[in-house]
C-alpha positions as CSV (number, residue, x, y, z in Angstrom):
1,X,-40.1,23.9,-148.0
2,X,-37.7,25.6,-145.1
3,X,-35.9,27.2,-147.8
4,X,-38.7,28.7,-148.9
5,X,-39.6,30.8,-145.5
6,X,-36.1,32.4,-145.8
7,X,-36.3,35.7,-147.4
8,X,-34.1,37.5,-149.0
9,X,-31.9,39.5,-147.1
10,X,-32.5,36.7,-144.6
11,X,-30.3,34.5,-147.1
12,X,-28.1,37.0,-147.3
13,X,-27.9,37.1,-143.1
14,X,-27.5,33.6,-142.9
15,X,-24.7,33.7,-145.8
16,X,-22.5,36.1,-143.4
17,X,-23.0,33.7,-140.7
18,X,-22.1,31.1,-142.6
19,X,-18.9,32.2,-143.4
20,X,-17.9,33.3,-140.0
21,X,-18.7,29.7,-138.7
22,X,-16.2,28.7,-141.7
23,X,-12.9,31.1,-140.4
24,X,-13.5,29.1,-136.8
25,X,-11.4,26.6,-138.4
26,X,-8.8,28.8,-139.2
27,X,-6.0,29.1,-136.6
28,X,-5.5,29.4,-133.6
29,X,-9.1,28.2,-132.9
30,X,-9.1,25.1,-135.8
31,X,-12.6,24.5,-135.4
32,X,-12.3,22.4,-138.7
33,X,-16.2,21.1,-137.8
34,X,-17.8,24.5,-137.8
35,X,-16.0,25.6,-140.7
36,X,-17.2,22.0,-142.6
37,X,-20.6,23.0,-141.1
38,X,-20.5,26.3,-142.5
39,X,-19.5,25.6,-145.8
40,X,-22.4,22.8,-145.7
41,X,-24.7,25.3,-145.2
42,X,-23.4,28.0,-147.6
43,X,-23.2,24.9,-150.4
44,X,-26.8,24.4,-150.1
45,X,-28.2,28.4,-150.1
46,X,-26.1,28.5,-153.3
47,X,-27.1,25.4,-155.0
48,X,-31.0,26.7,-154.4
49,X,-29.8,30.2,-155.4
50,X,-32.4,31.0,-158.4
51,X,-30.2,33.1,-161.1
52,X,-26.3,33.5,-161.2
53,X,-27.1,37.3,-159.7
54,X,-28.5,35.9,-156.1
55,X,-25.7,33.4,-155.9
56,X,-23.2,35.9,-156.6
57,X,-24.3,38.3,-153.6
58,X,-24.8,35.0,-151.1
59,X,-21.2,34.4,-152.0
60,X,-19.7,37.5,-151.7
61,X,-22.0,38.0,-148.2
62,X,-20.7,35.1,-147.0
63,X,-16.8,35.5,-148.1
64,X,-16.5,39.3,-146.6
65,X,-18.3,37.3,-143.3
66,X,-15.2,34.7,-143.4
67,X,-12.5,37.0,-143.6
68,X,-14.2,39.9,-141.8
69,X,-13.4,37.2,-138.4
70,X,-10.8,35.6,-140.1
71,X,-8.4,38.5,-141.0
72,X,-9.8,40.7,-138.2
73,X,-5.9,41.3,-137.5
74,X,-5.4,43.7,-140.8
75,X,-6.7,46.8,-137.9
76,X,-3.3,46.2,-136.1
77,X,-0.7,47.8,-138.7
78,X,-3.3,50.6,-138.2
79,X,-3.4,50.7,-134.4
80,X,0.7,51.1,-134.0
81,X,0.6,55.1,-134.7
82,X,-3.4,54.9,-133.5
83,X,-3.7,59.1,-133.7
84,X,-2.1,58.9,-137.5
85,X,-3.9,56.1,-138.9
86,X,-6.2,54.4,-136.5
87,X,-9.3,55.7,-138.3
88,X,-8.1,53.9,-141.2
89,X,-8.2,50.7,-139.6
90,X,-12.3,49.7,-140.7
91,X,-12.1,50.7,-144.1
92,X,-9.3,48.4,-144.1
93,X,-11.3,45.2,-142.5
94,X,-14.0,46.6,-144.6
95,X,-12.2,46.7,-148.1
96,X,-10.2,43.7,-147.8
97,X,-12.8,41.3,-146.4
98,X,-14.9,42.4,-149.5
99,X,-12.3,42.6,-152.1
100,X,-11.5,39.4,-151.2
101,X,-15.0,37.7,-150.8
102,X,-15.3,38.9,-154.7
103,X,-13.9,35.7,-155.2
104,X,-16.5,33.7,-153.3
105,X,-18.9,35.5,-154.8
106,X,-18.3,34.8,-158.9
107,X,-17.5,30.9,-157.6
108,X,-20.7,30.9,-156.3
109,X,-22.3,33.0,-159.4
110,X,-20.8,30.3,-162.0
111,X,-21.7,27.5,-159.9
112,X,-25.4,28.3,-159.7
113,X,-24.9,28.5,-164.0
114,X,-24.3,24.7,-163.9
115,X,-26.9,22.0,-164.0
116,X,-25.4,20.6,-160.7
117,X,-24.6,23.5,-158.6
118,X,-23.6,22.0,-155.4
119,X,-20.4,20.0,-157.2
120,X,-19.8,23.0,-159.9
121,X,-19.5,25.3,-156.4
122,X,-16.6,22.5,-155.3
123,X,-15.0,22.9,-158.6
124,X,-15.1,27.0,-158.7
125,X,-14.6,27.9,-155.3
126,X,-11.4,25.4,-155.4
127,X,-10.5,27.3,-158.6
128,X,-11.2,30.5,-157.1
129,X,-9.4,30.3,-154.1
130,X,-6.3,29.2,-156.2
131,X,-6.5,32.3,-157.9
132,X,-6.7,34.7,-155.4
133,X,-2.9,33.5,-154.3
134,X,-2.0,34.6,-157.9
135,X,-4.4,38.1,-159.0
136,X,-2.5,41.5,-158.1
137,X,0.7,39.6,-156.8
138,X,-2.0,37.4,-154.5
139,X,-3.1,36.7,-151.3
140,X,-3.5,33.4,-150.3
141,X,-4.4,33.6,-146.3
142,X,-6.5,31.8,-144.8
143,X,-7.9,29.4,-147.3
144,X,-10.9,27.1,-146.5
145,X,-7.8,23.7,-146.9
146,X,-6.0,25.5,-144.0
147,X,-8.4,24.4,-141.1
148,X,-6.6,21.1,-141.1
149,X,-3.4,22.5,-140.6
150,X,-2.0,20.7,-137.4
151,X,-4.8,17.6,-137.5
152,X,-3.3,14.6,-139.5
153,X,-5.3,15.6,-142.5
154,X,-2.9,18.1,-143.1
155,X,-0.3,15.9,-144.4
156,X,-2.2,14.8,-147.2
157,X,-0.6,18.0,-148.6
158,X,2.5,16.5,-149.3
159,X,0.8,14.7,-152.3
160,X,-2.1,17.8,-153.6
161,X,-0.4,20.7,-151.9
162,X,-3.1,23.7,-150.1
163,X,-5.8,23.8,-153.2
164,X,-5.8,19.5,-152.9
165,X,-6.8,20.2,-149.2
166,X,-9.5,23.2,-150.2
167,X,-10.6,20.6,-152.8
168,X,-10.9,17.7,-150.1
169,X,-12.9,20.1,-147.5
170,X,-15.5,21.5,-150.0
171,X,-16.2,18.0,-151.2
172,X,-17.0,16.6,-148.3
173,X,-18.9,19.7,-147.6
174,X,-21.0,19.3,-150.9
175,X,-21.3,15.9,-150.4
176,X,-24.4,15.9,-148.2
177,X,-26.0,18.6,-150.1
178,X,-26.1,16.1,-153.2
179,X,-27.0,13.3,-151.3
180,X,-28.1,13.9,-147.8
181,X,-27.3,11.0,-145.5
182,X,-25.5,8.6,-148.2
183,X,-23.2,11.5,-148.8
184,X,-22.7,12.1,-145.2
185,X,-21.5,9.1,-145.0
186,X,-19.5,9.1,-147.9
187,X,-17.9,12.9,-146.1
188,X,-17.0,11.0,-143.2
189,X,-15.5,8.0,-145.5
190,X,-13.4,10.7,-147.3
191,X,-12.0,12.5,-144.7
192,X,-11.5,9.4,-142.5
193,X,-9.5,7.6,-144.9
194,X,-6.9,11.1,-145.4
195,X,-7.0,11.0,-141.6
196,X,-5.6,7.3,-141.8
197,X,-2.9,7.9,-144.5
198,X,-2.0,11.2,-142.0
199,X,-1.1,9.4,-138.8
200,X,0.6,6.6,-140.8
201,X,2.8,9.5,-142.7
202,X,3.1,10.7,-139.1
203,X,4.4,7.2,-137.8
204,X,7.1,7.4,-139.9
205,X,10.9,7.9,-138.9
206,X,12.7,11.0,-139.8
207,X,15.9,10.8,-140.6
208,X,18.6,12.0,-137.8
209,X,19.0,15.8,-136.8
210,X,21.7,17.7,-138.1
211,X,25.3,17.9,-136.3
212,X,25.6,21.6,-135.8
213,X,23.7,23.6,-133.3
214,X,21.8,27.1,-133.9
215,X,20.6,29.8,-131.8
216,X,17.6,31.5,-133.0
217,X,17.1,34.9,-131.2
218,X,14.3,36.4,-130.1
219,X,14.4,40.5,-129.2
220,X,10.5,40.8,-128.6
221,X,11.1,44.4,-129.5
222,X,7.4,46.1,-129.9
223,X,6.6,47.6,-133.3
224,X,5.5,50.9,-131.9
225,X,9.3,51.6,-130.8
226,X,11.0,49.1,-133.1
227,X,12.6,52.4,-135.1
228,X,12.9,54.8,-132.2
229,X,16.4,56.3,-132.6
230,X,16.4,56.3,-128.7
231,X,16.3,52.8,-128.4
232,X,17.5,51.4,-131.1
233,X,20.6,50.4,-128.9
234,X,18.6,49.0,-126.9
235,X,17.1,46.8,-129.1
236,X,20.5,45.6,-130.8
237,X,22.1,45.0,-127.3
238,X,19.3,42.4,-126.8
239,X,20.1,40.7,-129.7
240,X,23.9,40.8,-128.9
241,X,23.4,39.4,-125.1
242,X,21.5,36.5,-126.0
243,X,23.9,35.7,-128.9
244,X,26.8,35.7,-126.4
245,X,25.0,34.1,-123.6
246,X,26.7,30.9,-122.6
247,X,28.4,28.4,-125.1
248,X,28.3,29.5,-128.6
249,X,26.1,27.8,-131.4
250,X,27.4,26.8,-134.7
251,X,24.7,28.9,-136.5
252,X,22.9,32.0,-134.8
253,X,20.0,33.7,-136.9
254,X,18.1,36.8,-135.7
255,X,14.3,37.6,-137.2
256,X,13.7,39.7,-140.2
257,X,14.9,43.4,-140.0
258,X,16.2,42.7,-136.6
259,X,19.6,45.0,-137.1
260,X,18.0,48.9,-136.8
261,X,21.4,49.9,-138.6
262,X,22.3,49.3,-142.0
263,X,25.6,47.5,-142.7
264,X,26.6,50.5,-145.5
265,X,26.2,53.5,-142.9
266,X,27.7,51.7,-140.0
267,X,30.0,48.9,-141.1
268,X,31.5,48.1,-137.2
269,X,27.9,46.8,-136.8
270,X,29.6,43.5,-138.5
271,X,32.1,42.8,-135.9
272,X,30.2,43.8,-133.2
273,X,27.6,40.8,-134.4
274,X,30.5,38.5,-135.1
275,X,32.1,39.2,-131.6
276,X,28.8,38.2,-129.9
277,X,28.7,35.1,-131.6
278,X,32.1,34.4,-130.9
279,X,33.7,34.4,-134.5
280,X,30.9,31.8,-135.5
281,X,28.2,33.0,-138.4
282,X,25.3,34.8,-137.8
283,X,22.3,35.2,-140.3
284,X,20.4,38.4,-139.5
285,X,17.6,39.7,-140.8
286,X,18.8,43.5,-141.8
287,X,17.4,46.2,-144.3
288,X,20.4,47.5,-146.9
289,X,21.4,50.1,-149.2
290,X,22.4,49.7,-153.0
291,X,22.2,52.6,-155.5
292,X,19.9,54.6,-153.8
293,X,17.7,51.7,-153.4
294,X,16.5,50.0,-150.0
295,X,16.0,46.3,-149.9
296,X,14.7,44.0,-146.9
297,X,17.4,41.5,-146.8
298,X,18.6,38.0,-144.9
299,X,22.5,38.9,-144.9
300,X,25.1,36.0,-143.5
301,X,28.2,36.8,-141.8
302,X,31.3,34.7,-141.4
303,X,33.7,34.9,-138.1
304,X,35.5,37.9,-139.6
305,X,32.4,39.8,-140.1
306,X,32.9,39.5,-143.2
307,X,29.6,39.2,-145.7
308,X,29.4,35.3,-147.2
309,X,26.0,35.3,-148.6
310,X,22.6,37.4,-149.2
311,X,18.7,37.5,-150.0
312,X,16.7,40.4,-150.7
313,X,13.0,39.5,-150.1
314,X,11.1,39.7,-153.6
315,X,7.6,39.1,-153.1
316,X,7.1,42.2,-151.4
317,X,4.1,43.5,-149.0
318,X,1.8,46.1,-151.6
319,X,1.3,49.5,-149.8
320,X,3.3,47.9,-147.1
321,X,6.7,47.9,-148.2
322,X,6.0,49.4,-151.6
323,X,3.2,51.8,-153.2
324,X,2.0,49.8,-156.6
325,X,3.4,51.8,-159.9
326,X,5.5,54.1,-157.4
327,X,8.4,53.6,-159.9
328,X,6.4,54.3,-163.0
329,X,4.9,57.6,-161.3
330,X,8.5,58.4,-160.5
331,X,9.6,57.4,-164.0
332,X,6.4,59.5,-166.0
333,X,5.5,62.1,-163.6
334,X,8.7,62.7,-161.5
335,X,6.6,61.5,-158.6
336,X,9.3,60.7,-155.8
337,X,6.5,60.2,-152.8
338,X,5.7,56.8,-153.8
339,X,9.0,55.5,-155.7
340,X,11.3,52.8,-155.0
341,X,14.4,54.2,-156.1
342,X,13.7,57.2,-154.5
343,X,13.7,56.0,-151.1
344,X,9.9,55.4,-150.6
345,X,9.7,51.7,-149.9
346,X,11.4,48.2,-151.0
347,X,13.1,47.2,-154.1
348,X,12.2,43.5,-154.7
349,X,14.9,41.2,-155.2
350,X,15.5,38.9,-158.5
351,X,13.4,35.8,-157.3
352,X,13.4,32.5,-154.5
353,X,16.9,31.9,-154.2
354,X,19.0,28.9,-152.1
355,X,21.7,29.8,-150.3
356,X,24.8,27.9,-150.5
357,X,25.8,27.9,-146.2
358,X,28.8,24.8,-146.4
359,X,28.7,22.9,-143.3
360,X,24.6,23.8,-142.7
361,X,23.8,22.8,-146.0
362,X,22.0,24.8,-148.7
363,X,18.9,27.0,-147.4
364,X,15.9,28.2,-149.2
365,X,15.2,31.5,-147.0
366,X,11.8,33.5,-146.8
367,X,11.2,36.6,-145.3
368,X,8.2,37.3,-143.8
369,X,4.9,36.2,-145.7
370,X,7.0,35.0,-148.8
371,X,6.0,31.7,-146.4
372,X,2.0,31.8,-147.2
373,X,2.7,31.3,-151.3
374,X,3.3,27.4,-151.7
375,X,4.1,28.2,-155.4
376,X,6.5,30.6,-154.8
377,X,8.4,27.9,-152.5
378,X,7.7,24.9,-154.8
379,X,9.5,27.4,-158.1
380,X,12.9,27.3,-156.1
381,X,15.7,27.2,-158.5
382,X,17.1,24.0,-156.5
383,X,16.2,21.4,-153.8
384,X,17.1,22.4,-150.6
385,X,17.9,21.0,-147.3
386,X,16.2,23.3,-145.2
387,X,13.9,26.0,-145.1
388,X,14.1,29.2,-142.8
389,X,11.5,32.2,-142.3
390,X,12.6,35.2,-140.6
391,X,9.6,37.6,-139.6
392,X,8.5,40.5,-137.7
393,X,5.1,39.4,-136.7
394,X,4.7,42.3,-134.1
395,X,2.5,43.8,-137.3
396,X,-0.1,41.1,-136.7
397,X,-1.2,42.1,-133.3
398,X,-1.4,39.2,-130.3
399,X,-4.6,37.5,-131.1
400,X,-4.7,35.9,-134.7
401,X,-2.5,37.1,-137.4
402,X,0.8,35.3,-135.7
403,X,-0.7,31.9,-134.9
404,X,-2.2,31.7,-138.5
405,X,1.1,32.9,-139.8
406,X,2.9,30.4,-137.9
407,X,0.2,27.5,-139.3
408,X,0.8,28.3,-142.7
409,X,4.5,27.8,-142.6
410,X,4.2,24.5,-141.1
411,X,2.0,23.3,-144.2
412,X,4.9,24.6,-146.5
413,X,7.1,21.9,-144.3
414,X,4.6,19.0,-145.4
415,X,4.7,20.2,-148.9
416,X,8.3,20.2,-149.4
417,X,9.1,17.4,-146.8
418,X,11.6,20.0,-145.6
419,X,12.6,21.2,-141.8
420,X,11.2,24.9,-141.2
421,X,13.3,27.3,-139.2
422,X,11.3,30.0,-138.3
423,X,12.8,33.1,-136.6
424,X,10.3,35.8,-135.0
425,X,10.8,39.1,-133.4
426,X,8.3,38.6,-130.9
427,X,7.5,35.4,-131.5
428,X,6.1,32.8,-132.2
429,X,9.9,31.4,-133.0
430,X,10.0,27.6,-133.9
431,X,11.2,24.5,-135.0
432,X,9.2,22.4,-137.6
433,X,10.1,19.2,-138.9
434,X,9.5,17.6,-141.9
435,X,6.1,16.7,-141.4
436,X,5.2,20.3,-139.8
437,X,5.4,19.9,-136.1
438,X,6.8,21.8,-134.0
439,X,8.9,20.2,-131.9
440,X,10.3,23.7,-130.3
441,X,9.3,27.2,-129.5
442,X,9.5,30.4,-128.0
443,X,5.9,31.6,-127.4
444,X,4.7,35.2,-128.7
445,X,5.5,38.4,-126.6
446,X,9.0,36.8,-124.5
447,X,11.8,37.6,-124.8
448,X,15.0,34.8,-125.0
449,X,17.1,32.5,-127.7
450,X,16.4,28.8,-128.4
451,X,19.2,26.5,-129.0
452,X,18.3,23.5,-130.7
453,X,19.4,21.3,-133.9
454,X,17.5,21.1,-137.5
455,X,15.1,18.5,-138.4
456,X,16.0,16.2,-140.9
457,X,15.1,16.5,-144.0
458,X,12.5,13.8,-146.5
459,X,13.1,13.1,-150.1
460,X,10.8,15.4,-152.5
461,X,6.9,15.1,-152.2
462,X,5.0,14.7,-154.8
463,X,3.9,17.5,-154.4
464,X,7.3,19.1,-154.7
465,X,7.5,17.0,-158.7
466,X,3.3,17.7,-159.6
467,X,2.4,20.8,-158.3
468,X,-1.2,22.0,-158.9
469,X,-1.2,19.0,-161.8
470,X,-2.9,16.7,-159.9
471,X,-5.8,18.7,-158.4
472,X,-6.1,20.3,-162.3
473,X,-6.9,17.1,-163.6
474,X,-9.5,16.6,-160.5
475,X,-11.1,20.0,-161.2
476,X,-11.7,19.4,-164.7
477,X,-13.1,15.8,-164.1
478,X,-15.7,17.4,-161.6
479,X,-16.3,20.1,-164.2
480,X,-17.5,17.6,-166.9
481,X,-19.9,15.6,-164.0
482,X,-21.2,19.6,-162.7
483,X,-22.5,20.2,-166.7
484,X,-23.6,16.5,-167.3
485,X,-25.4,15.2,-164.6
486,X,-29.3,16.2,-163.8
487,X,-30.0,18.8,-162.0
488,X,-32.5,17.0,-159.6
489,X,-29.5,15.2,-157.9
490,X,-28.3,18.6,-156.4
491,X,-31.6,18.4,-154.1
């Protein structure tokens, strides 16, 4: 048989390949058909793996080959400071794309385990992929579900949520593994009929735009000078110009950590913001002092300057904006390089919070890649009216990182059936409604403010009342059929 000519480390060649032909589908290529064709092929090198052990290294080979191309933007933090830490930048592609690929690898190491491999690989690598948004605070990018994002498969998340849409894509994967051209067909029946129910969700009316206006400001301000003392000004006078520029907007918001002053050190900052918007609020994305302790924070001002309501991001970036167990090597060891409360990083704020903004309505916020954890925005404390994501995607270099970011907020609108306001500092700003298009935007690396109105809002999904319940229930259904049915069906 072919399989048979394939030897080892040739399996383990192919498996690499394999999963960089599945992160074409991630954005901003969305090569949804190579990624299906990928994960076809991978399916079947596992399901003819011979022990656990073999299936283990195809699916870790193939995992650090997906997000080797599909994170390839994790070298840019790196390449800011290029003399400092550029030569940190591989061990980082090198260390994530295989820590990460773990996951692939014991999905595909159990799957092998069950007399039906090719459906127990649906069932684990679905299971797997869910928990690597959870282990060590998690990381949830660029999951296989996320190569529908802007097709009208995509809104089939409103009723399963992301791990419904990894589930649908590695079943119609597997299918023709199990059953060659009957379950073709049945792949193309499956993912036909989501296609239908997506562009009749999409027909739909949406209820009418809001009555106020906002002004979402974009300072394109490049990482690599984004804290330079000598232009900070500079920076800040952007952001002040375009706020004042022609007729004022009910509601102006600038991106995450836009302000390179802190409101505690230099409190005219407030009226000098307030002044440029013409005594109408501004929310700004601004870091801020408590105690000793630094927090990343989306801070609302009234006309008067004056303070009216606050987050402090909570899910923070690990060795990003905080060095894991920093406070208990401050705490044990008087260890102040890596500690919180001693300067050296974010504090996390209490949890998701809505903000209560009177005549815009209440508004769950998110800063930065709080956006890519659909269980972080389905556990907020209320329903809100809106959602808005302030970010400084400079971090993500110009090629990937920013358009996937972008992709993964607008599956968060058709979970929660919510308008998106997203808020960049150099871009890509945008407007998502309710179904997650984007019906406005300021494209990545310009400069300028976008006026517009919000979206309206849908009445809670089901996904937004079920959760993961639904795609549980699925998982453990498939289980039972991987460990009961013959294993002759898999070829």
């Amino acid at each position: 048989m072919f399989e048979s000519r394939i030897s080892g480390n040739g399996r383990m060649v192919l498996a690499v390949g394999l999963g960089a032909l599945v992160a074409l589908g991630q954005a901003p290529l969305g090569y949804w058909w190579a990624a299906l064709g990928g994960l076809a092929g991978l399916t079947w090198l596992v399901a003819r793996a011979p022990n656990s052990r073999a299936g283990f290294w195809l699916g870790l080979a193939a995992g650090a080959g997906h997000f080797a191309l599909a994170l390839s933007w994790i070298v840019e933090p790196f390449l800011i400071d290029i003399a400092r830490n550029g030569w940190m930048a591989p061990f980082a592609v090198i260390l994530l794309s295989g820590g990460l690929g773990l996951f692939w690898g014991l999905a595909a190491a159990i799957a092998v385990w069950m007399p039906v491999p090719a459906l127990g690989f649906v069932v684990t690598f679905t299971a797997l992929e869910g928990l690597r948004g959870v282990v060590l605070t998690g990381f949830p990018w660029a999951m296989v579900g996320h190569v529908w994002i802007g097709t009208p498969l995509d809104q089939f998340a409103a009723l399963v949520g992301p791990s419904g849409l990894t589930l649908v894509t590695l079943m119609a994967a597997a299918l023709p593994v199990l059953w060659r051209w009957r379950g073709a067909v049945s792949a193309a029946a499956l993912l036909g009929s989501i296609a239908v129910f997506g562009l009749w969700r999409l027909s739909q009316p949406l209820p009418e735009a809001g009555a106020f206006t906002m002004r979402l400001v974009q300072p394109n301000a490049e990482q690599s000078a984004k804290w330079d003392a000598a232009r900070a000004r500079e920076f800040f006078d952007r952001l002040l110009s375009m706020t004042a520029s022609g007729t004022p907007a009910d509601l102006t918001i600038w991106p995450e950590t836009a302000v390179p002053y802190m409101l505690e050190y230099a409190p005219e900052v407030a009226g000098m913001v307030t002044e440029a918007s013409q005594g109408r609020p501004v929310a700004l994305g601004i870091q801020r002092e408590e105690s000793g302790r630094f927090y990343n924070s989306l801070r609302v001002l009234e006309g008067s300057g004056t303070e009216v309501a606050r987050y402090d991001k909570h899910h923070l970036v690990p060795f990003g904006e905080y060095i894991p167990f920093g406070d208990l090597a401050y705490r044990w060891f008087g260890i102040t390089a890596f500690a919180a409360q001693a300067g050296a990083g974010y504090t996390a704020g209490p949890g998701p919070r809505v903000l209560d903004l009177g005549e815009f309505g209440k508004v769950l916020p998110l800063i930065c890649y709080e956006a890519i954890f659909p269980r972080t925005v389905n556990s907020a404390p209320e329903r809100a009216d809106w959602i808005l994501q302030i970010t400084n995607d400079a971090w993500f270099g110009v090629w990937t990182g920013p358009f996937q970011h972008l992709a993964q907020a607008r599956l968060r609108a058709v979970e929660q059936g919510l308008p998106l306001v997203r808020v960049a500092n150099t871009g890509i700003t945008a407007v998502i409604d309710a179904r997650g298009r984007i019906l406005d935007e300021l494209p990545l690396g310009t400069m300028g403010s976008l006026d517009t109105r919000l979206p309206g809002a849908l009445p809670p999904t089901p996904y937004v009342r079920f959760g993961d319940g639904p795609v549980l229930l699925l998982l453990a259904g498939l289980a039972l059929l991987a460990f009961r049915r013959p294993r002759k069906t898999a070829h």
